[in-house]
C-alpha positions as CSV (number, residue, x, y, z in Angstrom):
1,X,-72.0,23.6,112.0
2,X,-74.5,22.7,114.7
3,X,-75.2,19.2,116.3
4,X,-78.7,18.8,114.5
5,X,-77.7,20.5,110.9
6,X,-74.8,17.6,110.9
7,X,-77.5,15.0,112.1
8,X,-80.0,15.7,109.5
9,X,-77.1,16.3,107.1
10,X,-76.1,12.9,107.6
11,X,-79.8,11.5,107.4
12,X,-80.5,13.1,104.1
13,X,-77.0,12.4,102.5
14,X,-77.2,8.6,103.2
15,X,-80.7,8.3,102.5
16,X,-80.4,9.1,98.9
17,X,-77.7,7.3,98.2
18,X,-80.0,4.6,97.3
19,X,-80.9,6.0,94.1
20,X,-77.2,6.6,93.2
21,X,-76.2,3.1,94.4
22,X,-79.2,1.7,92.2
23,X,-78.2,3.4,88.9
24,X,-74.7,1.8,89.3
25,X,-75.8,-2.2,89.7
26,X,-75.6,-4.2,86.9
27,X,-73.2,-1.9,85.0
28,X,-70.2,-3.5,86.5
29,X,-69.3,-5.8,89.9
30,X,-70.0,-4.5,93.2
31,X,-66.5,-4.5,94.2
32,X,-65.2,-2.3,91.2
33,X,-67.9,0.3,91.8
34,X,-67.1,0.5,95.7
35,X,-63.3,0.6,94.7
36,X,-63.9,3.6,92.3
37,X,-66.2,5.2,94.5
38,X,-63.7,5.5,97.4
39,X,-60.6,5.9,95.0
40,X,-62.3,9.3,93.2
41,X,-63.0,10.1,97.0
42,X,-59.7,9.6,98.5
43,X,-58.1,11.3,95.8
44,X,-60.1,14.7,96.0
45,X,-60.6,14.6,99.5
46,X,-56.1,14.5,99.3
47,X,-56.1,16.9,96.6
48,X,-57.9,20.1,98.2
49,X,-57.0,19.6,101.8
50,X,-53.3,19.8,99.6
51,X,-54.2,22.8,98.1
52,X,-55.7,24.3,101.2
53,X,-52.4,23.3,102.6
54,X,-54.5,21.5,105.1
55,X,-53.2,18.0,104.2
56,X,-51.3,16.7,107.2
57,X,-49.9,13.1,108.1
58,X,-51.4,11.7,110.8
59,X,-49.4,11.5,113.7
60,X,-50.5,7.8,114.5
61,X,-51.3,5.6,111.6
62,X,-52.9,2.5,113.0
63,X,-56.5,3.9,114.0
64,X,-56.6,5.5,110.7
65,X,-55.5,2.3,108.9
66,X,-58.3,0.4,111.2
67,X,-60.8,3.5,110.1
68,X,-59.8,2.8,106.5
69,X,-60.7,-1.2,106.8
70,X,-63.7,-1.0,108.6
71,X,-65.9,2.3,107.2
72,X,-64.1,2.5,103.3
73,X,-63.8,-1.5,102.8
74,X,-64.4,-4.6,104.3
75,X,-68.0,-3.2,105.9
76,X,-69.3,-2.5,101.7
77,X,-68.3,-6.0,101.1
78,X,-69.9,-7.7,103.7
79,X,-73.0,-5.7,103.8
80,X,-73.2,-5.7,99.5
81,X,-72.5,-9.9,100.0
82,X,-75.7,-9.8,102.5
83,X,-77.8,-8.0,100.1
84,X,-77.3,-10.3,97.0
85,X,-78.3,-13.0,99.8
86,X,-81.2,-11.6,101.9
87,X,-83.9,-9.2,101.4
88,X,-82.5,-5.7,101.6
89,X,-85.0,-4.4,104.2
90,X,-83.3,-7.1,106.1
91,X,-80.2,-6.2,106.4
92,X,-81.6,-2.7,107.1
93,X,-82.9,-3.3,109.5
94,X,-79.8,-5.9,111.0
95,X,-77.4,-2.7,110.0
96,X,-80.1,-0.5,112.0
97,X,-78.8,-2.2,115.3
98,X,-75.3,0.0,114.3
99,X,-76.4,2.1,117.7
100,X,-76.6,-0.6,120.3
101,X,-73.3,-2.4,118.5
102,X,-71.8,1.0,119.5
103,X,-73.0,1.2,122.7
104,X,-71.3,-2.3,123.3
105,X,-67.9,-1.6,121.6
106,X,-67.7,1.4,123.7
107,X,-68.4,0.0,126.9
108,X,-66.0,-2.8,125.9
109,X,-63.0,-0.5,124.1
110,X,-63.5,3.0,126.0
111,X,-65.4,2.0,130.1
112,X,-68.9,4.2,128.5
113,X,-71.8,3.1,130.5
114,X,-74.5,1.5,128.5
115,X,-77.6,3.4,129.7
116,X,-80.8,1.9,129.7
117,X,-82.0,5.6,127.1
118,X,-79.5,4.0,124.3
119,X,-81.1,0.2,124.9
120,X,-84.8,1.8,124.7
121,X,-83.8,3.8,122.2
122,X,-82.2,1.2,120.1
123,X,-85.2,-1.7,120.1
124,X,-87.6,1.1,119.3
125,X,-85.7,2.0,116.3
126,X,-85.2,-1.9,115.1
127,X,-89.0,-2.5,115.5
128,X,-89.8,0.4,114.1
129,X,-87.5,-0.7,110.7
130,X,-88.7,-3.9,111.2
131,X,-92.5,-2.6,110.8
132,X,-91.7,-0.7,108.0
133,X,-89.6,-2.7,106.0
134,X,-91.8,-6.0,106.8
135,X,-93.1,-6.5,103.2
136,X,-89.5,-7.0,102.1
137,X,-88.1,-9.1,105.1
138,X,-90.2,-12.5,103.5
139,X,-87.3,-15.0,103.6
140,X,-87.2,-18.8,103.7
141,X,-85.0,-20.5,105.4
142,X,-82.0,-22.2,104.2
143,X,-78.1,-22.2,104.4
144,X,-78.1,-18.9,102.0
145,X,-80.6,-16.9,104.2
146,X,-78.3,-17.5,107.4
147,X,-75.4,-16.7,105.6
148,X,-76.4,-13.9,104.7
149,X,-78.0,-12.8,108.3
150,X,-74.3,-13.7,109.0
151,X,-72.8,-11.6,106.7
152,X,-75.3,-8.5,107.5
153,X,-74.2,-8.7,111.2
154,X,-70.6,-8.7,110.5
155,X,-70.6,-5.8,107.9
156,X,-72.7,-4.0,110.9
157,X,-69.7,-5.0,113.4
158,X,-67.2,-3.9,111.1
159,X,-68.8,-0.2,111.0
160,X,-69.1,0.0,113.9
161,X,-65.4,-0.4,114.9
162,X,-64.8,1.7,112.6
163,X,-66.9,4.0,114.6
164,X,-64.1,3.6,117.2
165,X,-61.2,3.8,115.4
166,X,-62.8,7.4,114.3
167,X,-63.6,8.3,118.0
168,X,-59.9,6.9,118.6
169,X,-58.7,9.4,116.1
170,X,-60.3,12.2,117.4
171,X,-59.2,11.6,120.4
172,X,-55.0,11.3,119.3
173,X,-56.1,15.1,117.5
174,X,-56.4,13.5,113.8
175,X,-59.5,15.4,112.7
176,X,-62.7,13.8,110.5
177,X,-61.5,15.7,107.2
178,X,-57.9,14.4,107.7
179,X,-58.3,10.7,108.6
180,X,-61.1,10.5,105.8
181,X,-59.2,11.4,103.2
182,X,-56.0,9.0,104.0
183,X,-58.4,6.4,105.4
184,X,-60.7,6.4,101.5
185,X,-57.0,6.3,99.7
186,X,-56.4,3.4,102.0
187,X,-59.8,1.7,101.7
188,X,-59.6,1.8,98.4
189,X,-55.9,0.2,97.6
190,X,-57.5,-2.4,99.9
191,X,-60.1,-2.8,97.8
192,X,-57.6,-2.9,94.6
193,X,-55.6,-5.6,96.6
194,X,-58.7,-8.1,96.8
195,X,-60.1,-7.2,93.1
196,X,-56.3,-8.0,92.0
197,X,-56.5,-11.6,94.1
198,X,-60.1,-12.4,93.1
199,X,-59.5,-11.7,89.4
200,X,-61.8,-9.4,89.0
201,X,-61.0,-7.0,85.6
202,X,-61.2,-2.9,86.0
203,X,-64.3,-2.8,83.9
204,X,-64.7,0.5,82.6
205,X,-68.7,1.7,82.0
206,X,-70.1,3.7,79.5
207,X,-73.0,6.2,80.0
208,X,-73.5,9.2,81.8
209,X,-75.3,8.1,84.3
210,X,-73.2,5.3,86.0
211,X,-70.1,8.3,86.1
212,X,-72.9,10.7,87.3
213,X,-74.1,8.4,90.3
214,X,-70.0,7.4,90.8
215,X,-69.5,11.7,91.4
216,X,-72.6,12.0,93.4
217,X,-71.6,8.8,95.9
218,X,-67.8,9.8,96.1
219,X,-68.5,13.7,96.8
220,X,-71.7,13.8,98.4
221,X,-72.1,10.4,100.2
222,X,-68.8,9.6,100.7
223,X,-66.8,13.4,101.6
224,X,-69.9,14.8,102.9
225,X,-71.8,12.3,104.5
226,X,-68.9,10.0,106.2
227,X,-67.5,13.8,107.8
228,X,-70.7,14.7,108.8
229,X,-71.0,11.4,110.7
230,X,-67.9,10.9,112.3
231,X,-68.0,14.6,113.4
232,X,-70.8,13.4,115.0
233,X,-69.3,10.8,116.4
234,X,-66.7,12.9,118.0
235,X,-69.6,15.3,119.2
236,X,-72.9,13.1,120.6
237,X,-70.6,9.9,121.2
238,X,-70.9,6.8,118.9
239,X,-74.0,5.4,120.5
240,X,-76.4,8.6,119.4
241,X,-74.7,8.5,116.4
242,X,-75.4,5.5,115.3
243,X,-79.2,6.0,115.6
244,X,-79.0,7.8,112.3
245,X,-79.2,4.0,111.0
246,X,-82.2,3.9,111.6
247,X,-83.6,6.9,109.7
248,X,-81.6,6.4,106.8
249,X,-84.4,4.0,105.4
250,X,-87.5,6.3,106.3
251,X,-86.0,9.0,103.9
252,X,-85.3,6.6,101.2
253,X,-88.9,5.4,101.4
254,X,-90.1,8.8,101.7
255,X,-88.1,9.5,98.4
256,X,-89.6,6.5,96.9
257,X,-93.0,7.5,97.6
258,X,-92.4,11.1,95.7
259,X,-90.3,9.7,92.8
260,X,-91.8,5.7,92.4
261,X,-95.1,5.5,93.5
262,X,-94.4,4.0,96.6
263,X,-98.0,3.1,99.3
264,X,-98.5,3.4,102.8
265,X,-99.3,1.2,104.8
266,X,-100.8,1.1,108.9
267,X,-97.9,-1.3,109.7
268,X,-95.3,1.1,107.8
269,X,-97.2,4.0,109.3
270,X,-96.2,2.3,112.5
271,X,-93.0,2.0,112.2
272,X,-92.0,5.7,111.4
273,X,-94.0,6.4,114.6
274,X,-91.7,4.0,116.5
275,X,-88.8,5.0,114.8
276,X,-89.6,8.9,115.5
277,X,-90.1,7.8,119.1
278,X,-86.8,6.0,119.8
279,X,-85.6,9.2,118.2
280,X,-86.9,11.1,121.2
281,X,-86.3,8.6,123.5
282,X,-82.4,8.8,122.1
283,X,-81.9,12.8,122.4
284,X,-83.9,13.7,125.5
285,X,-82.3,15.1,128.3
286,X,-82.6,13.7,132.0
């Protein structure tokens, strides 16, 4: 599969999973749905590479166990705390910084030069979201607001290690498919450990739709969309990667507008042409 059919793969995959994420709230806590969503995962993603005979153990755990943490766990909690605290546009537009926090965290972990493209590249892509998304960035402020910047930032930081535990694995010859499927079993005992400590009950939903969404998110966001990306990662570096953040949100709204009526407006007109430029600005060659 080619660098641009995996990038726009991942850009369409993780821009709809919006609608499947919003036919699950409500129906039972967050942390239940993320743990079933990477438990169904983990366990199909273990069950055909087995029958493939494709399953193989990692020949260092660590980076996968870190991977596991940071991309099928603790980011979803912090970044699902964030939203029952701040605006969502906000913390899309705080996760849309996912590019420069990779840019940093490689420099820091790996010696990559920060070039001034991926810094260009990155603010364009912010202000663009930022433009877009204003109408639902109205906050006031107040100890929950800055908690929940707080927690935005940190579920951002989180993914983006992840992001470098993946390029780690890639690197030691563990391969997306392989460290996805251990790393969502992992994530999501994880996530059974701190249901189990917090008390929360297994609570089972009825309707078709919550399961429908659950199948959708675990096969086609989860499988799909998390290989695509970290194959991505291993391909463009995390940096160029990571800009896919930033799009995520213009398909979403682009969805919206078919599907809920959603209106354009010059500001948010201005922001897909700033985001579309830091796109360019991101892939161009010297």
């Amino acid at each position: 599969m080619t660098t641009p059919v995996l990038f726009a793969a991942t850009i369409l995959i993780w821009g709809t999973t919006w609608i499947a994420i919003a036919a699950q709230v409500g129906a039972v806590p967050v942390a239940v749905s993320v743990f079933y969503r990477f438990a169904l995962a983990g366990v199909l993603m273990l069950a055909v590479l087995a029958a493939l005979d494709r399953l193989r153990s990692p020949a260092v755990w660590r980076f996968v166990v870190v991977q596991a943490l940071c991309l099928f766990c603790l980011n979803f909690l912090a970044l699902y705390t964030a939203t029952s605290l701040v605006p969502s546009g906000l913390v899309s537009v705080i996760f849309s910084l996912a590019s420069i926090f990779n840019a940093v965290n490689a420099r820091i972990l790996f010696g990559d030069r920060i070039s001034r493209q991926t810094v260009l590249a990155g603010a364009l892509g912010v202000a663009g979201l930022a433009c877009l998304l204003g109408p639902d960035i109205d906050i006031t402020a107040g100890a929950s607001t800055l908690r929940g910047i707080g927690w935005a930032v940190l579920g951002t930081l989180i993914f983006s290690w992840g992001n470098m535990a993946s390029r780690q694995n890639t690197h030691l010859g563990i391969t997306p498919m392989t460290a996805n499927a251990w790393g969502m079993g992992i994530g999501a005992l994880c996530l059974l450990a701190i249901l189990f400590a917090t008390g929360q009950p297994l609570v089972l939903p009825r309707g078709g739709i919550y399961w429908t969404a659950l199948v959708y998110l675990s096969v086609i966001g989860s499988i799909i969309g998390f290989t695509t990306y970290l194959m991505l990662v291993g391909r463009i570096g995390s940096a160029k990667a990571g800009y896919a953040t930033v799009l995520f949100p213009i398909v979403a709204l682009t969805l919206s507008t078919l599907f809920e009526g959603y209106e354009w407006t010059p500001l948010s007109i201005l922001g897909v042409i700033l985001a579309g430029l830091g796109n360019v600005v991101m892939f161009r060659r010297r």
